[in-house]
N, C-alpha and C positions, 0 to 999 in steps of 0.2 A: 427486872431483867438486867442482865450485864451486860456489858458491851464483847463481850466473847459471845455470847451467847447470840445478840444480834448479829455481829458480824457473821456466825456459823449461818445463821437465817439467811441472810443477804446471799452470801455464798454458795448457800444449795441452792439459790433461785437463779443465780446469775454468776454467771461467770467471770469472773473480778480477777483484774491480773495485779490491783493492790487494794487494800482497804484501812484503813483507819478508823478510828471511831474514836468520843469522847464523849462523857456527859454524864449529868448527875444522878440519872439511874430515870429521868421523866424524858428530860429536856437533852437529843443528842444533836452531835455534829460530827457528818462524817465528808472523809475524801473517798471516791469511788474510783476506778478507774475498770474500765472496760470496754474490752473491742467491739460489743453489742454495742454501745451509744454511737458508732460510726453513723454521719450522716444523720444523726440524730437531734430536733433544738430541745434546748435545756428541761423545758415541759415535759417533753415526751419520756426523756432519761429519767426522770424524777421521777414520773407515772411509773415507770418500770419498776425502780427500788421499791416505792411503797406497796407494789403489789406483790412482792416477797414477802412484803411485814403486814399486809390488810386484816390478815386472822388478829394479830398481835394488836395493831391499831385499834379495830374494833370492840377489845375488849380493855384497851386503854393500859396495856403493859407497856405502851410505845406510845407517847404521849404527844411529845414533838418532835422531828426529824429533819435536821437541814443538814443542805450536802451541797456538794462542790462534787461535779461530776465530771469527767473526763474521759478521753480516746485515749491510747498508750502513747499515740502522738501529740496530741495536748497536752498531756502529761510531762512526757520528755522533754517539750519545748519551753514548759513551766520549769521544770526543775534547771533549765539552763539558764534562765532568766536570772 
């Protein structure tokens, strides 16, 4: 899979007001940002993305997945930093 192609995944599942991705086509790493993770701990956000990708995972086209996830207010607060 591509990373276009995952992000488009993530995206129909979740409503992402940015995303990034990178990775060598097994092993990715992304930034998420989304106003669903409101009031949400880090666990739960994560459960969330992976269950956009669980068909993909299961059949090992998404191998590993780490991310850095974010409120648009986390977010902003980061990029000021």
């Amino acid at each position: 899979m591509t990373a276009d192609q995952i992000k488009d995944i993530i995206s129909a599942g979740l409503a992402c007001d940015y995303i990034t991705l990178e990775g060598d086509g097994r092993h990715w790493y992304a930034v998420i940002v989304a106003a669903e993770f409101e009031g949400k701990r880090a666990i739960a956000r994560h459960q969330r993305v992976y269950a956009t990708l669980s068909e993909r995972m299961a059949r090992d086209e998404v191998h590993a997945l780490s991310m850095k996830t974010f409120t648009p207010g986390e977010w902003a607060a980061a990029q000021q930093a």
